[in-house]
TORMI-961103 format. One line per field, with one value per residue (C-alpha): residue number from 1; residue in one letter; x, y, z. Coordinates in steps of 0.001 Angstrom, whole numbers, plus 524288, in hexadecimal, padded with zeros to 5 digits. Example, Ala and Ser with C-alpha at 12.3 -4.5 7.8 and 13.67 -1.06 7.14 Angstrom:
% residues 2
nr: (1|2) .
rest: (A|S) .
X: (8300C|83566) .
Y: (7EE6C|7FBDC) .
Z: (81E78|81BE4) .
//
This chain:
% residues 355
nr: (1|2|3|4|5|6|7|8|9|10|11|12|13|14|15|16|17|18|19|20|21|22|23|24|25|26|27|28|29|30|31|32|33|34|35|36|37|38|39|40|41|42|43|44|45|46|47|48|49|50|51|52|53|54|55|56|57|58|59|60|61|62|63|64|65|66|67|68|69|70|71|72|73|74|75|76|77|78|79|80|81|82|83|84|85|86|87|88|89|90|91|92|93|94|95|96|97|98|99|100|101|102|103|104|105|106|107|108|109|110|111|112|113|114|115|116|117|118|119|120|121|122|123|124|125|126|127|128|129|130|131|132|133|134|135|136|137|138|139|140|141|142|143|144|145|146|147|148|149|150|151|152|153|154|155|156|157|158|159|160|161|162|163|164|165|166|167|168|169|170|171|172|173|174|175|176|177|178|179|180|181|182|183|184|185|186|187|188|189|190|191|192|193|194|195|196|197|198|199|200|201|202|203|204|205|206|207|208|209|210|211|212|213|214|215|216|217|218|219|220|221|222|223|224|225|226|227|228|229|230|231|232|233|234|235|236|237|238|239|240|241|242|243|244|245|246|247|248|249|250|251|252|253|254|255|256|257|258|259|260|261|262|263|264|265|266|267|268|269|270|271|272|273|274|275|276|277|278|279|280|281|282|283|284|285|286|287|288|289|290|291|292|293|294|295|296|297|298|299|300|301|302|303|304|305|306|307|308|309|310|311|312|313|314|315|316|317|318|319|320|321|322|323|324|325|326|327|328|329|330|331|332|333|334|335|336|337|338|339|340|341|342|343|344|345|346|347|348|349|350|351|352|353|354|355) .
rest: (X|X|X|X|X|X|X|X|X|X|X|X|X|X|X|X|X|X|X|X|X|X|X|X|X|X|X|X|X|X|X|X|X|X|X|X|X|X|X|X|X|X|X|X|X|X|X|X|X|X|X|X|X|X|X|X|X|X|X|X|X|X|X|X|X|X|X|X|X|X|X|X|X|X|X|X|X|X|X|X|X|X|X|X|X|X|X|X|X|X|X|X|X|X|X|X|X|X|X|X|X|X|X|X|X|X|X|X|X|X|X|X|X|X|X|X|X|X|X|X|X|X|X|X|X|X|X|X|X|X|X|X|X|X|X|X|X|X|X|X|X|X|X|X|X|X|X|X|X|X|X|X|X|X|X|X|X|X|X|X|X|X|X|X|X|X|X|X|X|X|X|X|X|X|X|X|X|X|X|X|X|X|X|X|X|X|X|X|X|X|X|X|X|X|X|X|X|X|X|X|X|X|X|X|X|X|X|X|X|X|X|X|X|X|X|X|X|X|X|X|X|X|X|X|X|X|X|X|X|X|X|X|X|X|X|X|X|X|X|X|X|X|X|X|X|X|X|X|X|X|X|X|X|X|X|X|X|X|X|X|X|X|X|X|X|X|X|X|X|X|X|X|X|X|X|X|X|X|X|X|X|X|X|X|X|X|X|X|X|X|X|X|X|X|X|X|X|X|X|X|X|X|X|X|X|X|X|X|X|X|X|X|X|X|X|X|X|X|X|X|X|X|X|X|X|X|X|X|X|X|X|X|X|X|X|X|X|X|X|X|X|X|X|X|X|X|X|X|X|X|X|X|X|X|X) .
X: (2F6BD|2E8D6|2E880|2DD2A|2DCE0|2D49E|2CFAA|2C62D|2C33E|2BCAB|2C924|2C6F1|2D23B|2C76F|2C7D0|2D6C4|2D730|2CFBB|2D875|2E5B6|2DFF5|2DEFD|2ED96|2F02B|2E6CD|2ED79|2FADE|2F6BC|2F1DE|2FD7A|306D2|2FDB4|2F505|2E80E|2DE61|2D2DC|2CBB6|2C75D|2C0ED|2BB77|2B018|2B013|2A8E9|2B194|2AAA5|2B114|2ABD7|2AAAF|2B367|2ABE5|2AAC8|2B958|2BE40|2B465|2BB76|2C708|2C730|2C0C7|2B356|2AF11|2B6C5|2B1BF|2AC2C|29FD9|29CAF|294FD|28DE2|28DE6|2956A|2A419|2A5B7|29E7E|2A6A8|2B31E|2B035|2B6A3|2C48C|2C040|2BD30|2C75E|2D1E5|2DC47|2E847|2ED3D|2E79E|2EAC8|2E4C6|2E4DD|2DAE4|2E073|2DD49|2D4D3|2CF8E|2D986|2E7E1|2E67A|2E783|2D7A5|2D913|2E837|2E0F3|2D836|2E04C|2E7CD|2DBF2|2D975|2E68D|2E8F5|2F5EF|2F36D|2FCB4|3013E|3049F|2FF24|2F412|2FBDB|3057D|2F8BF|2F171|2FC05|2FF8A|2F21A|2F1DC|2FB2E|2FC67|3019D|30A9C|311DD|3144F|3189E|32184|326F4|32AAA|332EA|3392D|332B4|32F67|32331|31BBE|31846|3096D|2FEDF|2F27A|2E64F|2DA9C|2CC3F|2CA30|2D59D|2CF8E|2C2A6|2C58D|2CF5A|2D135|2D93B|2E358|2E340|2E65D|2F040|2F761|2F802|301A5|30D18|30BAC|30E2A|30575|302AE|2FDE2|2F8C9|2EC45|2EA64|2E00B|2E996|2E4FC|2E02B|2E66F|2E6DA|2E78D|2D9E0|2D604|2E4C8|2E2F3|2EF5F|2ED17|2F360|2EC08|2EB5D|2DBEE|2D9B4|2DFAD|2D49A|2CC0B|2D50B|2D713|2C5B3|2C7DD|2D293|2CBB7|2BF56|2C86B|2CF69|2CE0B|2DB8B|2E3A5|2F191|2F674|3047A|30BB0|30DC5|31944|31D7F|32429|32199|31925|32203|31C41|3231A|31F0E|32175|3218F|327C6|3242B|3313E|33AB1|332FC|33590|332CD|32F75|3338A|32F05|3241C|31EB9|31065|30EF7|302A8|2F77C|2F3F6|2FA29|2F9D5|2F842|2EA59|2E028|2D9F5|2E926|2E9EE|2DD4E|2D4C9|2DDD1|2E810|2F08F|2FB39|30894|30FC6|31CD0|32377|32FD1|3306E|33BE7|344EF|35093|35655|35882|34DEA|345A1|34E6B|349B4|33C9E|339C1|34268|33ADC|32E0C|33338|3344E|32838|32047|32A18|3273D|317EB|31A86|31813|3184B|312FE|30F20|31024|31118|31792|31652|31EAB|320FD|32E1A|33265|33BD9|345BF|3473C|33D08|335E8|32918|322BF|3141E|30C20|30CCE|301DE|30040|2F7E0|2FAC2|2F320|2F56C|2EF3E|2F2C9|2F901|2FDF1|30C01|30DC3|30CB1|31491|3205D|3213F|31FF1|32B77|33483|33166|327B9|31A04|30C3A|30C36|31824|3156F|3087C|30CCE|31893|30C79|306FA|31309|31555|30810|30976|315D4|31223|3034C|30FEA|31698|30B8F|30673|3148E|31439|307FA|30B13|315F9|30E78|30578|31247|3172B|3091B|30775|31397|31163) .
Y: (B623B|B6195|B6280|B5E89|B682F|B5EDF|B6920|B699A|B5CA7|B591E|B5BB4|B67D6|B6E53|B6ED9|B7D0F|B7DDD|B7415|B7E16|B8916|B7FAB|B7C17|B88F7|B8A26|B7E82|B8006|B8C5B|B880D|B7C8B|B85E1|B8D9C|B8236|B7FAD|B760A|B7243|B72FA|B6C55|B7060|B639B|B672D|B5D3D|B62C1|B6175|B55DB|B4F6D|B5101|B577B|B61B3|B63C5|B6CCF|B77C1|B790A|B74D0|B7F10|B8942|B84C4|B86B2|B92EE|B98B5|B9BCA|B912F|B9314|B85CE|B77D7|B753C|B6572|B6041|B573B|B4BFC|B3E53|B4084|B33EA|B3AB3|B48AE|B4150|B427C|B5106|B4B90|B3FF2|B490C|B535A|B4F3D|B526E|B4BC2|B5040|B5268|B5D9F|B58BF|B65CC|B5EE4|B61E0|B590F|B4BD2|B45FF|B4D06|B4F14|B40C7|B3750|B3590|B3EE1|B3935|B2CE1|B30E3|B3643|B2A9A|B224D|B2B63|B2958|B39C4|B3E78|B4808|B5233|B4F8B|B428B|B34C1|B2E7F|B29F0|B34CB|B3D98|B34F8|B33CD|B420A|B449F|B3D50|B42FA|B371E|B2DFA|B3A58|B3B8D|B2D8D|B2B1A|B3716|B31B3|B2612|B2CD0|B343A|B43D6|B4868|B4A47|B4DAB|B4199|B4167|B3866|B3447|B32F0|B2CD5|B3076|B2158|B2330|B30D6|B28FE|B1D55|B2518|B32E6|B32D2|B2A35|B3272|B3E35|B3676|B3206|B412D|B458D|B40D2|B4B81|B584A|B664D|B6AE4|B61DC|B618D|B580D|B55FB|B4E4C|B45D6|B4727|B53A8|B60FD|B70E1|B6CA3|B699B|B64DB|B686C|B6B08|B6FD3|B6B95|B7347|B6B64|B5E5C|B607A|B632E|B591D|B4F2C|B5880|B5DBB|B4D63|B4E3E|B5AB2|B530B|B489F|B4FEF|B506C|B42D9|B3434|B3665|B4313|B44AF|B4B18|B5101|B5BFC|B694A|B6F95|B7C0C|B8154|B8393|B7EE4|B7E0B|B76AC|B728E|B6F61|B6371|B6050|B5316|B4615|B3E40|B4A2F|B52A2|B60EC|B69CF|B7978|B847F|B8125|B87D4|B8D9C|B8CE7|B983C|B94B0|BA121|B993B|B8D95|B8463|B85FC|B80A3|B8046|B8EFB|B9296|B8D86|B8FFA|B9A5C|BA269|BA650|BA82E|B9E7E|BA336|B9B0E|B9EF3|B9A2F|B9696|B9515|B9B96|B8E82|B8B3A|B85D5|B7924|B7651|B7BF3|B71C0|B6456|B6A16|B6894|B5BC4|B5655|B5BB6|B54D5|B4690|B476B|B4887|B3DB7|B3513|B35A5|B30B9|B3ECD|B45F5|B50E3|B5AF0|B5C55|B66AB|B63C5|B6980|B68E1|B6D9C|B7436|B722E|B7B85|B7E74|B70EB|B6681|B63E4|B5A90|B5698|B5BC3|B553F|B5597|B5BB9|B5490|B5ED5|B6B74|B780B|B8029|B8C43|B993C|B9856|B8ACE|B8572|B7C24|B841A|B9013|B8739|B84B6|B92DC|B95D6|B894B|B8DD4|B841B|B8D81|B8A04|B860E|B7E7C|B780E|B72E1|B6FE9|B678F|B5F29|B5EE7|B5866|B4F2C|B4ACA|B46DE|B3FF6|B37ED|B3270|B2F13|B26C1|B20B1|B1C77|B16C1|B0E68|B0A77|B05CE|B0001|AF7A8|AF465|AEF39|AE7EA|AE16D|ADE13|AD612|ACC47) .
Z: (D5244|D54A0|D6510|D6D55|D7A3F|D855B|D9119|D99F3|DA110|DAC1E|DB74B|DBF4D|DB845|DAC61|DAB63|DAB3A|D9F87|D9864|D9C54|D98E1|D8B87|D858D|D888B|D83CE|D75C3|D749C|D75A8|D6B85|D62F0|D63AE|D5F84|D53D2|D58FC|D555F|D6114|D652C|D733B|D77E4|D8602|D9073|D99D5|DA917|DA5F5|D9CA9|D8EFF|D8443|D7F95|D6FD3|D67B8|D675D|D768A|D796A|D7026|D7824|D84AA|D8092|D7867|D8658|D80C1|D8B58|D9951|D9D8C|D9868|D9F07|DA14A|D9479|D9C20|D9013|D9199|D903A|D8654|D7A86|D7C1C|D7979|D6B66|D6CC2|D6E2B|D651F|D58FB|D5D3F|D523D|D5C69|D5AFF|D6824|D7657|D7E38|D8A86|D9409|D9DE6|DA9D4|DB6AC|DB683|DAB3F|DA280|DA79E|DAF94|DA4FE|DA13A|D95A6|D90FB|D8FEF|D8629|D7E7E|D7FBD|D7BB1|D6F44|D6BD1|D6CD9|D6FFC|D7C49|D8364|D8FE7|D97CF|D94A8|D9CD1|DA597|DA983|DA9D2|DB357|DBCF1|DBC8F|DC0EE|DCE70|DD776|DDE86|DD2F7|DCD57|DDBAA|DDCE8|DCE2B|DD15B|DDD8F|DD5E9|DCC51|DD85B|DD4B9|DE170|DE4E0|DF49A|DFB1B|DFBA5|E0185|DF90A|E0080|DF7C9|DF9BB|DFF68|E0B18|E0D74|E0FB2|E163B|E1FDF|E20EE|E2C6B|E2755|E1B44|E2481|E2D0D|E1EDB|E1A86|E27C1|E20C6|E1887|E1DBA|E1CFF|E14B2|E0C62|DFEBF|DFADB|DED17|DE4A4|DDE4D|DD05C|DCB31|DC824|DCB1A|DD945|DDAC9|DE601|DED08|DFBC5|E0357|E10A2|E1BF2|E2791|E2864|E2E63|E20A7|E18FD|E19B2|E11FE|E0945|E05B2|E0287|DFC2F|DF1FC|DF11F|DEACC|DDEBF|DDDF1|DE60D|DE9E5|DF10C|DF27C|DFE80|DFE59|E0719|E0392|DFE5B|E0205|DF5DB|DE718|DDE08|DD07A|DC25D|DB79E|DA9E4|DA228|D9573|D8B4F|D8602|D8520|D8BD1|D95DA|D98C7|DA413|DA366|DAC99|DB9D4|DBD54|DCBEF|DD270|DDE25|DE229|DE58A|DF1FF|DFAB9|DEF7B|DE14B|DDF9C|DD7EB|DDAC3|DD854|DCCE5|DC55B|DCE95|DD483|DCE10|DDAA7|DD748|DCECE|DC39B|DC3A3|DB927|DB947|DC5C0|DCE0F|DD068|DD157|DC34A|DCB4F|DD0EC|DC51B|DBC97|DC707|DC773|DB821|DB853|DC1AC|DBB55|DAFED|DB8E7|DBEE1|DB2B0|DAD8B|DB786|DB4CE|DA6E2|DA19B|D9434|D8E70|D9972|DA7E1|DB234|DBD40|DCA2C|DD59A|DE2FA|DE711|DF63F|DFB5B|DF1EB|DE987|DEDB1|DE220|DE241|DD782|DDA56|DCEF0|DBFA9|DB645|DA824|DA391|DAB6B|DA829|D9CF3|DA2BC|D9F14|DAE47|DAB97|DAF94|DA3A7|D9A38|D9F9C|DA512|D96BB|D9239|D9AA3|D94A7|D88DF|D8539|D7F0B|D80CA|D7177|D72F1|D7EEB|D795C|D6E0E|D738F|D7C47|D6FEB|D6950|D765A|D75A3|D66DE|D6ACF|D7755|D6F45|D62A0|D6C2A|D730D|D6634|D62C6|D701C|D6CDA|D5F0C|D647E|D6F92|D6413|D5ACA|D65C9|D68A6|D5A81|D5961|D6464) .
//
């Protein structure tokens, strides 16, 4: 088929996109696909074919802004001839819903979760209490907005001692732990809540866990699967962004050393959680391990990295599942979910017709 690979974007995980793409256009290519670099700058234009192709090939390391209205650049996906989107936009204004919904618009089938599934994955908040509600266990959390933080600091402060040290504050939508403080004084909380809140309106505040940071691929339509279960041992206290993209402290261990038990709840709860968020096509998710069986849920990815250090892609490579394969099956899930969506909608249209 004739894929259209979507990178870039205008999220701060922009350069990552680019690195996740070329896995993913070579794994395309690999499975016999046709494919067309369709890139998005910093500042949301798309850039032509020439210059996407550049980006991607590596003859350009980055996308510079274009600096031209964003409407008139759309014409690159327009004339593409794609007949499927490989979104690999990591982050806001790509992995939260804004790009599904184009697609949906244009009537493309897209890898990955719908609009809606997408856009609730990517705010913390809404993915812990939607979790909650389907009984996966998650840490209880307090969400302070960038209002409350104004209009009352101190109660803010006074709320947040119901959680105990340390504590984690998180922008609650975003990705690559941007904007993550851990917070070992409480003297420090208040500006570790401003320092958040320079990436989102809204922070999520939860307590540490002291044990091990474990991820677990997903992958389906109508029956989901999970991979090998995979382990994060972060460089520093906390596997952030610097360990994950500057550093190159942290470890992937992969499978992890488990116990077949709790390795067999872990990917059937993996398997629930993305359930529960309406999900199909891809997710990664990651979760937090408490002494020796107290799983939480610690938040889902609809469009995790495909880096050549990426978990998705090598939980997969262990169960068996190839790069080619593996993009070729989102391929073939993609295809499927836009068939059925089309049948609904025929249907609605039947039904209206013979009133």
């Amino acid at each position: 088929m004739h894929v259209g690979v979507v990178f870039g974007g205008r999220s701060v995980e922009h350069q990552v996109s680019i690195l996740s793409a070329r896995t993913v256009a070579r794994g395309l290519a690999e499975a016999g696909h046709r494919v067309t670099p369709l890139a998005i700058a910093p500042d949301g234009c798309w850039l032509d074919r020439a210059a996407a192709a550049a980006v991607l090939a590596g003859e350009e390391r980055a996308i510079p802004p274009l600096g031209a209205p964003v409407a008139p650049t759309l014409d690159a996906l327009l004339t593409s001839g794609a007949e499927v989107i490989f979104p690999i936009v990591h982050g806001s204004w790509g992995e939260d819903g804004t790009l599904q919904g184009l697609c949906e618009m244009l009537d493309l089938p897209y890898v990955g979760p719908g609009v809606t599934t997408s856009a609730v994955a990517m705010d913390k908040l809404y993915t812990k209490r939607l979790l909650a509600a389907a009984g996966v266990p998650v840490l209880p959390c307090e969400a302070v907005t960038r209002a409350e933080l104004e209009s009352s600091p101190r109660a803010v402060r006074d709320r947040l001692e119901s959680l105990p040290l340390p504590l984690f504050v998180k922008p609650c939508r975003g990705g690559s732990s941007v904007g993550v403080k851990r917070v070992d004084n409480r003297a420090c909380v208040e500006t570790s809540l401003r320092f958040a809140l320079r990436f989102d309106d809204a922070v999520l505040v939860e307590r540490g866990v002291a044990g091990r940071e474990l991820e677990c691929a997903v992958l389906g339509y109508q029956q989901l699967e999970a991979s090998a279960v995979g382990e994060i041992v972060p460089g520093g206290e906390f596997y952030d962004y610097a360990d994950k993209y500057l550093n190159d402290n942290a470890r992937l261990l992969a499978p992890a050393e488990l116990p077949p038990a709790t390795a067999d709840r872990l990917r059937a709860m993996a398997v629930e959680a993305f359930a529960a968020l309406g999900g199909a096509g891809l997710a990664r998710v990651d979760f937090l391990l408490e002494g020796d069986d107290q799983l939480f849920v610690n938040e889902i990815n609809t469009l995790p990295g495909f880096t050549a250090i990426s978990m998705y892609p090598h939980l997969w490579e262990i169960s068996g599942v190839p790069l080619p394969r593996l993009t070729d099956r989102l391929v073939e899930i993609a295809v499927a979910r836009h068939r059925d969506r089309r049948r609904l909608d025929e249907a609605i249209k039947s039904w209206l017709a013979e009133l």
